[in-house]
SEFI-935175 format. One record per residue: residue number from 0; x, y, z of N, C-alpha, C in turn. Coordinates in Angstrom, 1 decimal. Example, Ala and Ser with C-alpha at 12.3 -4.5 7.8 and 13.67 -1.06 7.14 Angstrom:
     n      n_u      n_v      n_w     ca_u     ca_v     ca_w      c_u      c_v      c_w
     0     13.2     -5.7      7.8     12.3     -4.5      7.8     13.2     -3.3      7.8
     1     12.8     -2.2      7.1     13.7     -1.1      7.1     12.9      0.0      7.9
This chain:
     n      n_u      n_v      n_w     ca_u     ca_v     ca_w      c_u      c_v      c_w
     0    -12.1     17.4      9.1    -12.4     16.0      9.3    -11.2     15.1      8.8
     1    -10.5     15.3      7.4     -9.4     14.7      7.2     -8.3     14.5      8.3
     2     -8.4     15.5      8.8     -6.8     15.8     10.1     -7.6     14.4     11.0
     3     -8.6     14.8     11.4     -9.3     13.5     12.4     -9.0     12.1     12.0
     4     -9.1     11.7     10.5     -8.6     10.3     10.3     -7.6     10.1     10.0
     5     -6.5     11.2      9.9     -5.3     10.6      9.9     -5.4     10.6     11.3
     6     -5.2     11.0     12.4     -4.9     11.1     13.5     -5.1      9.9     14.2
     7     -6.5      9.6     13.8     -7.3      8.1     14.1     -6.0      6.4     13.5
     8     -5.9      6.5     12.2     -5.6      5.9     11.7     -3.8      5.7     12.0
     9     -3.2      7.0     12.2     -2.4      6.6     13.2     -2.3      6.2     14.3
    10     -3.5      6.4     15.3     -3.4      5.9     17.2     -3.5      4.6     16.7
    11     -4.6      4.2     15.8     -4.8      2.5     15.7     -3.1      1.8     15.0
    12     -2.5      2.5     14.1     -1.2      2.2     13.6     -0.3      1.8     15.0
    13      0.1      2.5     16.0      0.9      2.3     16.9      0.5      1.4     18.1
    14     -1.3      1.4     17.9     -1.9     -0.1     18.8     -1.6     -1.2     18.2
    15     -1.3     -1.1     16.9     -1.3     -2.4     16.3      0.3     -3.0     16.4
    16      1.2     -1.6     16.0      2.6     -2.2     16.3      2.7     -2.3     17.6
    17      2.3     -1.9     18.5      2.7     -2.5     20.3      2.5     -3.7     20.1
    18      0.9     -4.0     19.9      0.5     -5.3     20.4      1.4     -6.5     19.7
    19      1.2     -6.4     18.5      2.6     -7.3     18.1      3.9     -7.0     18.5
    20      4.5     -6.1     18.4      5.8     -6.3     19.2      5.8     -6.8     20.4
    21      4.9     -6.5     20.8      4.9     -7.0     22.6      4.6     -8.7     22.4
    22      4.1     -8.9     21.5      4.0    -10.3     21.4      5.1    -11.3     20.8
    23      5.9    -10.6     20.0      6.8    -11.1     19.2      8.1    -10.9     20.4
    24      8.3     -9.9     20.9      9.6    -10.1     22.4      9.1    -10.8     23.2
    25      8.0    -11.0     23.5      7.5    -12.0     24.7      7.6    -13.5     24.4
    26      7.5    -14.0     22.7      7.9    -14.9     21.9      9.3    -15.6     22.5
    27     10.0    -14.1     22.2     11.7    -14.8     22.0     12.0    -14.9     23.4
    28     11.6    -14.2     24.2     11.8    -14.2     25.9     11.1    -15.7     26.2
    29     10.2    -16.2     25.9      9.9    -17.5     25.9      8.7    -17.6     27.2
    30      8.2    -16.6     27.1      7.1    -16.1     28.0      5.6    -15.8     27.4
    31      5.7    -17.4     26.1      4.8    -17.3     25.4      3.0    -17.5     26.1
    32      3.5    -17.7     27.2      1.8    -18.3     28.3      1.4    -16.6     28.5
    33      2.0    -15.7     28.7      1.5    -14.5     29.2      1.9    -13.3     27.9
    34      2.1    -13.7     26.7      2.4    -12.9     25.7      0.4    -13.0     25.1
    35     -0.1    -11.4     24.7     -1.0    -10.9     24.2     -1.7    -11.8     23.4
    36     -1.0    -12.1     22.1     -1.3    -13.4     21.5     -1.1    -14.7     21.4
    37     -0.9    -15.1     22.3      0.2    -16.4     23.1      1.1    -16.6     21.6
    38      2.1    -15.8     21.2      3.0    -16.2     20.2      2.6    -16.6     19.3
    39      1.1    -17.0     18.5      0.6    -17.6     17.6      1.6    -18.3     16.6
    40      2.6    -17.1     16.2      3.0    -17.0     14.8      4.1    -15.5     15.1
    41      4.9    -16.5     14.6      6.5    -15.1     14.7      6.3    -14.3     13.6
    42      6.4    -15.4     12.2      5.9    -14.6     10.9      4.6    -13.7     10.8
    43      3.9    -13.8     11.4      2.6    -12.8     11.6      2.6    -11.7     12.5
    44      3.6    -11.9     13.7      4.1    -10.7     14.4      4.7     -9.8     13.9
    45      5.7    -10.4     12.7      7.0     -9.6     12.1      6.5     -8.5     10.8
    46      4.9     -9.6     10.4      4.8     -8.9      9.2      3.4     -7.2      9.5
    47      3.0     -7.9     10.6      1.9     -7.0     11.4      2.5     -5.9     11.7
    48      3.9     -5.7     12.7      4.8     -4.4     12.8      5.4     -3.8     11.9
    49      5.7     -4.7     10.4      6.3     -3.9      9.4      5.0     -2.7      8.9
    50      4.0     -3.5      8.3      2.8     -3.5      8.2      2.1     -1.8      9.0
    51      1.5     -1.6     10.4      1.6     -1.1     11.0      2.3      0.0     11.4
    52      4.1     -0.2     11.0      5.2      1.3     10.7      4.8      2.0      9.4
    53      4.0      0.8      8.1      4.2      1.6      7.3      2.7      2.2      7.3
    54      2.0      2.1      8.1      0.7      3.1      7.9      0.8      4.1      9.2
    55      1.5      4.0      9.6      1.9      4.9     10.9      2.6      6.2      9.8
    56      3.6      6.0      9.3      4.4      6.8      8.5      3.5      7.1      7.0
    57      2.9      6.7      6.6      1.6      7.1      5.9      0.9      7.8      6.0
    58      0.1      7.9      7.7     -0.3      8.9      8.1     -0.3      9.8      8.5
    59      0.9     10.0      9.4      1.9     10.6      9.8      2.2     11.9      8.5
    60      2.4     11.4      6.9      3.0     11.9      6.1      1.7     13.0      5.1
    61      0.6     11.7      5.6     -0.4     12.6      4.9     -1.0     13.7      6.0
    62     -1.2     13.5      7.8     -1.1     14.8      7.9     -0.7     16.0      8.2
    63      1.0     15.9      7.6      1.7     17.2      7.6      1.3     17.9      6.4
    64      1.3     17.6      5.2      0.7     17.5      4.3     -0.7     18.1      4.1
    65     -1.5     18.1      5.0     -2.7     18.8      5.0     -2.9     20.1      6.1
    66     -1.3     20.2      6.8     -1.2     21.7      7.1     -2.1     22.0      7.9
């Protein structure tokens, strides 16, 4: 069951960093009418993919770790 929520908690980790990145290049490309979150917020894009890498690599770390 452990292996399962890391696994989980990673797929959601790399849904979260797309969707913001995809929103934050769509930002700078200036293609903010058809960007995911229409650009809301650059600072909320930036901090959602840091955010997102580090529970990706969290997860990622705890399930090598459980072998």
């Amino acid at each position: 069951m452990p292996k399962a929520l890391c696994l989980t908690s990673l797929a959601v980790a790399v849904v979260i960093v797309l969707l913001f990145l995809t929103d934050l290049i769509m930002g700078f490309a200036g293609m903010t009418a058809s960007s995911p979150l229409r650009g809301a917020s650059m600072l909320m894009d930036v901090a959602f993919v840091v955010i997102g890498i580090a529970i990706a690599v969290m997860s990622w770390t705890t399930y090598r770790e459980q072998g």
